[in-house]
C-alpha positions as CSV (number, residue, x, y, z in Angstrom):
1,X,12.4,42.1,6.9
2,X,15.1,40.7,9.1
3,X,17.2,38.3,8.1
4,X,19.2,35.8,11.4
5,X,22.0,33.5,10.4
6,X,23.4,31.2,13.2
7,X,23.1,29.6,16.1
8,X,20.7,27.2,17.7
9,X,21.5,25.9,21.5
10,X,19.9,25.0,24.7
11,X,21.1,26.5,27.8
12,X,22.0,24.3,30.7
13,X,22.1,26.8,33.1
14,X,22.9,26.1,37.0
15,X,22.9,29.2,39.3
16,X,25.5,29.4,41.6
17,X,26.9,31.6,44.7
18,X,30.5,32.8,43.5
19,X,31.8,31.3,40.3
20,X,33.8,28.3,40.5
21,X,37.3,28.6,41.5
22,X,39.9,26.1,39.3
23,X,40.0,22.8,42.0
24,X,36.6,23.4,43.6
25,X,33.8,21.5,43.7
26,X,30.4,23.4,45.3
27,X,26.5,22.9,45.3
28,X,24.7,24.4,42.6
29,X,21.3,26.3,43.6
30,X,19.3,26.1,40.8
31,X,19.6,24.4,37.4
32,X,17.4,25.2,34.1
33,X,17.0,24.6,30.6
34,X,16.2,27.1,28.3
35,X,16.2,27.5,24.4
36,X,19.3,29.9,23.4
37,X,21.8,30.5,21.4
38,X,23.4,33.5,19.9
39,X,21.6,33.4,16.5
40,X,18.4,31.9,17.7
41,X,18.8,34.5,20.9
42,X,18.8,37.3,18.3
43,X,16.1,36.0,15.7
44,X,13.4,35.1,18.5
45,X,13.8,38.8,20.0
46,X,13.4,40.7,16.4
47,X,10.1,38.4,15.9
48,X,8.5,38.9,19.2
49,X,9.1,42.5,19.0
50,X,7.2,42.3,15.9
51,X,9.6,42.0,13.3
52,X,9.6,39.6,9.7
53,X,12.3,37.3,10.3
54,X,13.5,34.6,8.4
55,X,16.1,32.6,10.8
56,X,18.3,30.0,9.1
57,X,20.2,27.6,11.4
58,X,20.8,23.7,12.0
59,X,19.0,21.5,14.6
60,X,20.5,18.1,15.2
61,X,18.6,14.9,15.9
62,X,18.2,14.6,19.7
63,X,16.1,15.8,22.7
64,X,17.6,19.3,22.7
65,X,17.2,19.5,19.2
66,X,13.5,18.7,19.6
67,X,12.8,21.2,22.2
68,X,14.6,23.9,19.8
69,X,11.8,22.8,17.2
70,X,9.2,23.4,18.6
71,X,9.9,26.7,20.7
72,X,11.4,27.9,17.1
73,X,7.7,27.0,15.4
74,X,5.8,28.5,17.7
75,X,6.3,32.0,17.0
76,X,6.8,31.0,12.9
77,X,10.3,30.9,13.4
78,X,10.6,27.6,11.6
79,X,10.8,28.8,8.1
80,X,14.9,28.3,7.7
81,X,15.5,25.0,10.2
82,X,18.0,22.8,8.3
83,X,18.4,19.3,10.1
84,X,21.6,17.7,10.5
85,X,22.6,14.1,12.1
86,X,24.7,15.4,15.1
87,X,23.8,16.3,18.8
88,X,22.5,19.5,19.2
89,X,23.9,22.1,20.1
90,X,24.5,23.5,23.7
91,X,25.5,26.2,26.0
92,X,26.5,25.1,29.8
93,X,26.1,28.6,31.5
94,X,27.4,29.2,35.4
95,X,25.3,32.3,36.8
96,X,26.6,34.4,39.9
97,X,24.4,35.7,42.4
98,X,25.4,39.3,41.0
99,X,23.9,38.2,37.6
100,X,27.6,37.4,35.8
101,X,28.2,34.4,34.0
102,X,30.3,32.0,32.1
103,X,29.7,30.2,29.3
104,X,31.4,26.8,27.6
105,X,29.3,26.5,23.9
106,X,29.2,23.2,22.3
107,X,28.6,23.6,18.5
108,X,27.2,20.4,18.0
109,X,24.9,21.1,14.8
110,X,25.7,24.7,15.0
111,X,29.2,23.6,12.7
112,X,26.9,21.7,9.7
113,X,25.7,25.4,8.7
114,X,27.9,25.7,5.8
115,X,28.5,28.1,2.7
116,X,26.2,25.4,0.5
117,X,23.4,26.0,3.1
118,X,23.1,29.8,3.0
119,X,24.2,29.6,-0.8
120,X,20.3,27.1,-0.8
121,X,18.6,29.7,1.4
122,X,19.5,32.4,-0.8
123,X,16.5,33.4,-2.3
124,X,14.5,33.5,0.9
125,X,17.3,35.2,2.5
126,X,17.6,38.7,0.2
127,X,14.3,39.2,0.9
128,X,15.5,41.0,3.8
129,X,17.5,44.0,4.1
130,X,19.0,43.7,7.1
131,X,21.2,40.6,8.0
132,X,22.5,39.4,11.9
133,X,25.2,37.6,12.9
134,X,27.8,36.2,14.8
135,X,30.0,33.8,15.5
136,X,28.9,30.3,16.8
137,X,28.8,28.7,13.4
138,X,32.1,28.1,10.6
139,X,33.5,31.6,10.2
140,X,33.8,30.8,6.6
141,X,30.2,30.4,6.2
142,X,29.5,34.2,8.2
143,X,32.2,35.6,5.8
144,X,30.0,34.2,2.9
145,X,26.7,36.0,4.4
146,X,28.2,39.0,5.1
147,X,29.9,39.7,1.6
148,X,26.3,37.9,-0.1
149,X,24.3,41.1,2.0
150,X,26.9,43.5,1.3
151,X,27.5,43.1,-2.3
152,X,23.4,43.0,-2.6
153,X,23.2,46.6,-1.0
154,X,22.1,45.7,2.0
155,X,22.9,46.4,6.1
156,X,25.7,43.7,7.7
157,X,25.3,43.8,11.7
158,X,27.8,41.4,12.7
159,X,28.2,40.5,16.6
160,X,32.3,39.2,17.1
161,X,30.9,36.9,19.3
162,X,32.6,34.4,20.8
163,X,35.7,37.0,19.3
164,X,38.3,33.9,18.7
165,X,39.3,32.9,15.1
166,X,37.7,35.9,13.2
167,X,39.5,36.7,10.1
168,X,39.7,40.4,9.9
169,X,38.4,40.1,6.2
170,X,35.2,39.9,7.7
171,X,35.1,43.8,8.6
172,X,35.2,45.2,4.8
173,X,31.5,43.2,4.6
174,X,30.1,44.6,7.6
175,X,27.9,47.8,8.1
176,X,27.7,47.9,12.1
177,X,30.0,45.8,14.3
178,X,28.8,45.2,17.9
179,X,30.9,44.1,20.4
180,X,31.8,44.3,24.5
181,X,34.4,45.5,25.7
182,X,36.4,42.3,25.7
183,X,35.5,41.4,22.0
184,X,36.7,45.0,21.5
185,X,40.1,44.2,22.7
186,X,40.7,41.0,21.0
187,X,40.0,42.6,17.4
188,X,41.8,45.8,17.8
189,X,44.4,45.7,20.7
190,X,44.5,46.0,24.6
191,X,45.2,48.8,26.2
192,X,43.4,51.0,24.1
193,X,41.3,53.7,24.5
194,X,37.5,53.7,23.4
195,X,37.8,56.0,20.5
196,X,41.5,54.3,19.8
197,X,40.1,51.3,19.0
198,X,36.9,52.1,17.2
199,X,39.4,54.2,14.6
200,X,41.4,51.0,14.3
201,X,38.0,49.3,13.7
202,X,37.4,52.0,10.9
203,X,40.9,51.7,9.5
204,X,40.0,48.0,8.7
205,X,36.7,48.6,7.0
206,X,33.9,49.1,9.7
207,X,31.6,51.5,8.5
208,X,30.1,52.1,12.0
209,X,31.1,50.5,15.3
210,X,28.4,50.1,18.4
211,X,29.9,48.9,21.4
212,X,28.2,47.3,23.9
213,X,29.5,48.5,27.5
214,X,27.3,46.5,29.7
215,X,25.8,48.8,32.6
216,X,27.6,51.6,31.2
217,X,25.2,52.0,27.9
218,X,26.7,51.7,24.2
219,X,29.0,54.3,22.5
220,X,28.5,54.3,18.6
221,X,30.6,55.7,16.5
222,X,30.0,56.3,12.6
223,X,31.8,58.0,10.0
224,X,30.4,61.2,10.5
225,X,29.3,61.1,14.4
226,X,29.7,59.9,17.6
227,X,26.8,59.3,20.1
228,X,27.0,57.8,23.6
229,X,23.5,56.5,25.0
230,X,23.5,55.3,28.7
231,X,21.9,52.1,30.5
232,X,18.7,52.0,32.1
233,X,19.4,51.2,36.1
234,X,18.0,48.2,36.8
235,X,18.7,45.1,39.2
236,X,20.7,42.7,37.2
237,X,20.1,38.6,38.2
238,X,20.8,37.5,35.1
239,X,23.2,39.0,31.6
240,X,22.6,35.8,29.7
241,X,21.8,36.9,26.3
242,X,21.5,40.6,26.9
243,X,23.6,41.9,24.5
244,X,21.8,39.5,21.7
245,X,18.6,41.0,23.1
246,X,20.4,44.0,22.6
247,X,20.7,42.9,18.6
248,X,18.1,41.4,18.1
249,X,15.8,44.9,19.4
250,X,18.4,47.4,17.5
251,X,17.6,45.3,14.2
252,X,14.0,45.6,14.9
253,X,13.8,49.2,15.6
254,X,16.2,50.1,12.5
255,X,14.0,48.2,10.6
256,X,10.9,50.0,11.2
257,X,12.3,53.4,10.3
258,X,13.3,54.6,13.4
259,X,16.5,56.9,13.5
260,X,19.9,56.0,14.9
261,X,20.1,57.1,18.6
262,X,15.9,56.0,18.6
263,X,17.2,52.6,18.2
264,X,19.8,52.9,20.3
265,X,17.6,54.1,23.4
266,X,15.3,51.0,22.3
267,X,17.7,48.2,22.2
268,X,19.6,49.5,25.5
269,X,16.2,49.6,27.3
270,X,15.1,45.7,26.0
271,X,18.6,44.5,27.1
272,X,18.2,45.9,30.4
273,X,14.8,44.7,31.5
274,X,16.1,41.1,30.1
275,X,18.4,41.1,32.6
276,X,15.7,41.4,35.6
277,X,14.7,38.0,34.1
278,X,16.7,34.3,34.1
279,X,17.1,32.6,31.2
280,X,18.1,33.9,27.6
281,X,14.5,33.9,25.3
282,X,12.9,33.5,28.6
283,X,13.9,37.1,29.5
284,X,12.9,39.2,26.4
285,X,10.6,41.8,26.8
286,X,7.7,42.6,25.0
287,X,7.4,46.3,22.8
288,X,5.1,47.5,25.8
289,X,7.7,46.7,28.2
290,X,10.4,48.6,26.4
291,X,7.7,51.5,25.9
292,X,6.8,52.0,29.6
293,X,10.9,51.8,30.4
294,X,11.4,54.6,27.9
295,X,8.5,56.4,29.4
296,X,6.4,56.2,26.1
């Protein structure tokens, strides 16, 4: 079982040309709503791939809120939904015609998850034995989750993302940290090398560190090995959510027994069909997807 704490959000998304220069003002071609988040992003993906997931988070009392509910509930999702009296939260995302984007996160009801939540929860939640996060809720309360899982013997993927105001104590809790590049530099220095930083990263307390290189595949490094596993090629129109895809599939293979550079291969091919697809849940794959991408 697979246990998500975090986020909840709905993506305004508006598809654009050429990102938005500081001054301008331009047409947008397209815009969308779509459920998302970073935690929700990563609990929907482990559950559609077929995984036992019990997802705690906060939805607030408006519209967006409401269409969280019911997306979350339809794939039994809904077992962990706290309500709180606050707007929603939300994501406005600004999509390139190459596929980039940028995002501006609101918190909204995202910031009522606190330590006296998951301290309720927990119970249902060490019924799992592997535990996701990241970083769009209190940092205190993701420090709390992390040492709960990891003083209960269990695996502690944490994703630095957004990678601003992370205490550092965090990393002694944590079994696999998975960040980009950029979320790289900001916990262990610019103008590193790759194997540099991941030793930093071990220094700290990391037992293993997976980063997330986009189009150029993942390179994992553990303890006692080192294993680089490439991108699928594909043609990119959209990275929102990929690397939680990315999670959310590497949690799902680990826990049905598959081995290390297995679920490696796995996650790297869900994250790159999801971004043949707009959206963030929109764009997850289904297990026979992944299959025929990995020629299985």
């Amino acid at each position: 079982m697979i246990a998500v704490i975090g986020s909840s959000n709905v993506d305004m998304v508006i598809n654009v040309d050429d990102f938005t220069l500081p001054g301008q003002t331009q047409k947008g071609l397209e815009l969308s709503y779509y459920p998302g988040g970073k935690g929700a992003n990563q609990a929907v993906t482990s559950r559609l791939l077929g995984g036992e997931v019990y997802f705690l988070t906060c939805l607030g009392n408006d519209g967006n809120a409401q269409m969280m509910k019911r997306e979350l509930e339809a794939i039994d999702l809904g077992n962990g939904i706290r309500y709180v009296d606050s707007p929603n939260g939300v994501a406005l995302i600004e999509v390139s015609s190459s596929g980039e984007n940028r995002i501006i996160v609101y918190p909204g009801a995202n910031f009522h998850l606190s330590p006296e939540i998951i301290a309720d929860s927990r119970e249902s939640l060490l019924k799992a034995d592997i535990l996701l996060l990241q970083n769009e809720i209190p940092f205190e309360s993701t420090l709390y989750a992390a040492k709960l899982f990891s003083e209960a013997g269990k695996t502690v993927i944490f994703d630095p993302a957004p990678s601003s105001n992370i205490d550092k104590s965090i990393l002694r809790y944590v079994s696999i940290i998975t960040p980009n590049e950029t979320e790289m530099a900001e916990l262990a220095g610019y103008n590193l090398g790759i194997e540099e930083a991941t030793a930093k990263l071990h220094k700290m307390g990391c037992e293993d560190v997976l980063l997330k290189r986009g189009n150029k595949g993942v390179f994992f490094s553990g303890r006692s090995k080192s294993l680089v596993v490439p991108a699928f090629k594909v043609r990119a129109i959209d990275s929102t959510a990929a690397g939680d895809v990315f999670n959310g599939a590497f949690a799902c293979s680990l826990d049905r027994g598959l081995d290390l550079h297995a679920s490696l291969r796995y996650a790297c091919a869900a994250a790159a069909l999801s971004v043949t697809r707009r959206g963030a849940q929109k764009s997850i794959p289904r297990n026979e997807e992944i299959g025929s991408l990995l020629g299985e």
